[in-house]
N, C-alpha and C positions, 0 to 999 in steps of 0.2 A: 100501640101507643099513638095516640092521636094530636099528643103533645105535650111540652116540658111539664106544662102545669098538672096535668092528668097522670105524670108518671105514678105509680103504683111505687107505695116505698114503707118498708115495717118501722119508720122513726117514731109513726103513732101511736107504736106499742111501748116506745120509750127508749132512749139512745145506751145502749147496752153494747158501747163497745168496747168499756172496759182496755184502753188505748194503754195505761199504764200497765200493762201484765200481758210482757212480749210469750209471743204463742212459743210453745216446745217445740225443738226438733233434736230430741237425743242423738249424739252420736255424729252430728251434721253439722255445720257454723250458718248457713241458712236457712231459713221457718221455711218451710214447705219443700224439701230436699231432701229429707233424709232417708226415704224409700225410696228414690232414684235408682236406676245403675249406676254402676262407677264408672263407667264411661262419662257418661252426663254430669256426675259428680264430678268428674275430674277437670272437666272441661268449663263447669260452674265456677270451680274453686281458680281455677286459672285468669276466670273474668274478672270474680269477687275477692279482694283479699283476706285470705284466711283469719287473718292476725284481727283487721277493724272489722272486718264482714263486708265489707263496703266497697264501692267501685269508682272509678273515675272514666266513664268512656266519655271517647273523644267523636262525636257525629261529625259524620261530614260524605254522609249520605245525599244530600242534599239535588244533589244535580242528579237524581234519577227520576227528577220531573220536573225542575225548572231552570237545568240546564248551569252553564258556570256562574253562579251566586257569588257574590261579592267576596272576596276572602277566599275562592277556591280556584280562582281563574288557575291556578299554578298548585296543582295537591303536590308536585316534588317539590317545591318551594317554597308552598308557606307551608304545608301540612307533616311532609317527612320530617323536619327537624322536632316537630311536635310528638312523634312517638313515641320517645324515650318518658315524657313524663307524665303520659296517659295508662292504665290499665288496661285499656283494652282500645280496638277501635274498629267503630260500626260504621261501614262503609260499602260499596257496592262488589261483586266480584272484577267488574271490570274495570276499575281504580285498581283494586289488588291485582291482578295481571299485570295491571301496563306500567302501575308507578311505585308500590309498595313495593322494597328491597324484600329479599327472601330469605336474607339470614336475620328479620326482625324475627325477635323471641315472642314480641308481643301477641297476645290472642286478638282475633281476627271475628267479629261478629258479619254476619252479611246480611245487604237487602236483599229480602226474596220476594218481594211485592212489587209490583209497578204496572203500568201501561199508559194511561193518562198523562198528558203533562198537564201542566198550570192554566191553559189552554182551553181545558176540557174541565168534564166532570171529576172530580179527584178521587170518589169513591168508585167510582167503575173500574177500581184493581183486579189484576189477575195473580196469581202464583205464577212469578217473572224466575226463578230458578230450581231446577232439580236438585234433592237434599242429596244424590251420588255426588254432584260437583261444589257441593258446601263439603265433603267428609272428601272429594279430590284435592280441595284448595288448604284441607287442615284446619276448615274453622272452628272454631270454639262458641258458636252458636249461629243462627239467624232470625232475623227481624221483618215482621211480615205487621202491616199498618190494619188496626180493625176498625173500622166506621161508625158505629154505636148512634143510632139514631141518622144516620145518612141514607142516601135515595138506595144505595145498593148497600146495605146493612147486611142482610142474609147473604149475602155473596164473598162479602169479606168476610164473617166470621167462616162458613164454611172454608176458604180459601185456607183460613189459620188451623183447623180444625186438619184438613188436606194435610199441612204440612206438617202439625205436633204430631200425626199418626205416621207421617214420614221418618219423623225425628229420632220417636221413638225408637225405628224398628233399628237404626246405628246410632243411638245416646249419642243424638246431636240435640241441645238445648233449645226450643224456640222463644222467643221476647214477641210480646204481643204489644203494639203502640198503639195508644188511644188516639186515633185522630179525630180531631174538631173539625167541623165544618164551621164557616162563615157565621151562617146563622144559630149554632147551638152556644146554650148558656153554657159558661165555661165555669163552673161552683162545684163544691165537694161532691151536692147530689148526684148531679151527671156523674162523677168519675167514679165514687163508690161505685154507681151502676156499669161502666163500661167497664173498670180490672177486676169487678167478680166477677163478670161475665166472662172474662180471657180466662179468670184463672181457672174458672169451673169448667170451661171445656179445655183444659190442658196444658195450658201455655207456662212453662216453667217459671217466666219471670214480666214483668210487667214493666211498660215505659210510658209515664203520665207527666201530665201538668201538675205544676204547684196551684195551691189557692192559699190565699190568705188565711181563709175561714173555715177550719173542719179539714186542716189536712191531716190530720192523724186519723179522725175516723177513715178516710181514704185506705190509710196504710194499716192500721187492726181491724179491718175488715176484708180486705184482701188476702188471700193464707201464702201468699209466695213472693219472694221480694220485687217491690217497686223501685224502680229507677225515675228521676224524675228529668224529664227535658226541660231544657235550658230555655225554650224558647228564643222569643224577637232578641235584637242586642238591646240591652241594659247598660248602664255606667254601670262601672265596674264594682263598686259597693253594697250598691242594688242588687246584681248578680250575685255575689259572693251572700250578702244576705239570705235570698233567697236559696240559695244552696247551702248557708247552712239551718235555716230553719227546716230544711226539707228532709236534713237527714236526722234532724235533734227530735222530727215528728214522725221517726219510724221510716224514713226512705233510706233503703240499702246502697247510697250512692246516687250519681249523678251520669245523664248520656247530653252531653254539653256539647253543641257545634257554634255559632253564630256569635255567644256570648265568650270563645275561647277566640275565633280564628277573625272573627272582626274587631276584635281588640287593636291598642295603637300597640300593644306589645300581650301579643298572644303567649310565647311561649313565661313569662311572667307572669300571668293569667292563671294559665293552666297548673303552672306550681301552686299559686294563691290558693286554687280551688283545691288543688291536693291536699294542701293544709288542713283546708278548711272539714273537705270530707272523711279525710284519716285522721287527723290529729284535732277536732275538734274546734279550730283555732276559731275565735273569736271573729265576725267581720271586718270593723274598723284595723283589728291588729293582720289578717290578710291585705289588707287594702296596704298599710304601710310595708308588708311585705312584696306587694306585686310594684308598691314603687320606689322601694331602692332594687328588683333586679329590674327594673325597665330601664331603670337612670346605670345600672352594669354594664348594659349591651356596648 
């Protein structure tokens, strides 16, 4: 690939993605799950909730490359009280050691990617954790970042590739995250192209940006569920918007940090958005909802 504009892409045969006719997975509550182990099922079904399909993670992964981010200075203090109304939460193991309480019920996703900090080249990751000490810690999946068009592109997806064959061999789930560089367009095209890529070499579940434009082709073209990131912080509207267009256009849920934990009233937030992702709720009517519990506290 020599460049965005030269990507190679079958739209020219005509856009067949046919987004309203959700793909099958007999017997499963997630599209592309339902030949799994029941290990991995199980572990799936504990991130996703059974009932909507849908997820609410809570990132706050953050600092395993640019260190205490705004909103994290304190994970016992702004982020432990936020457990209770997240699904799951995607975080490093050495956050879970030192600050996560250990009689949380909640499922525990991990980073297993790192090296680079913000400092440096960001795709120059290695596989930062052994999948025995994700299945020592009890997680219920991990999160390893794939570069798709970045200087070291082949290295992360191999990295991802490393770990789904790790995963497999003890039905631990992997989430393959699209990271953008600086310089790549950020549009449907690019992502269609990076979560097939995750999904066709293995990655059980997918974690992408929103776009405006074609974000359902994004998600009926990918065969296993996407999660979509929260990104930069947004006012809270915006945010809730965006999270609910993302799951009304085929995304299984949301892995929301920055737009939860830099809120002026996070834990308000994070209900808004549970609304929004389990129950459908409307944006403007979350917005009134995130501002009578803010005006609670």
């Amino acid at each position: 690939m020599t460049g965005h504009a030269t990507m190679p892409e079958a739209d020219i045969e005509g856009a067949r993605y046919q987004a309203d006719t959700p793909q099958a997975a007999p017997g499963f509550f997630l599209k592309g799950s339902h030949q799994l182990d029941w290990g991995m099922k199980n572990r799936l079904a504990r991130t996703f909730n059974p009932q909507s399909g849908r997820t609410v993670m809570l990132a706050v992964d953050h600092g395993y490359f640019q260190g205490p981010t705004t909103g994290l200075e304190r994970i016992d203090l702004a982020i432990v009280p936020l457990i209770p109304y997240c699904d799951a939460l995607f975080c490093t193991r050495g956050i879970l050691r030192s600050v996560i309480p250990a009689e949380s019920q909640k499922p525990m996703v991990l980073r297993a990617s790192g090296g680079p900090s913000i400092l440096k080249e960001l795709s120059d990751e290695q596989i930062a954790m052994d999948m025995e000490d994700a299945v020592r810690l009890n997680a219920a999946g991990v999160g390893i970042q794939v570069f798709v068009g970045g200087e070291f592109e082949t290295r992360s997806i191999h990295n991802m590739t490393k770990l789904i064959d790790a995963g497999l061999r003890v039905g631990m789930p992997v989430m393959g995250v699209t990271a953008v560089g600086t310089n790549m367009v950020r549009d449907a095209r690019y992502f269609r192209l990076a979560c097939r890529m995750i999904a066709e070499l293995g990655a059980q579940y997918v974690k992408t940006y929103f776009v405006d434009d074609g974000f359902e082709t994004v998600t009926s073209s990918c065969p296993v569920p996407i999660v979509m990131a929260g990104g930069k912080k947004l006012p809270e509207l915006d945010a809730l918007t965006m999270a609910y267009n993302a799951v009304q256009q085929g995304a299984a849920g949301v892995d929301m940090g920055r737009n939860i934990f830099q809120s002026d009233a996070p834990s308000a937030m994070i209900q808004a958005v549970h609304a929004v992702v389990h129950k459908n709720m409307k944006p403007k009517d979350a917005l009134d909802m995130f501002e009578t519990l803010k005006h609670q506290r």
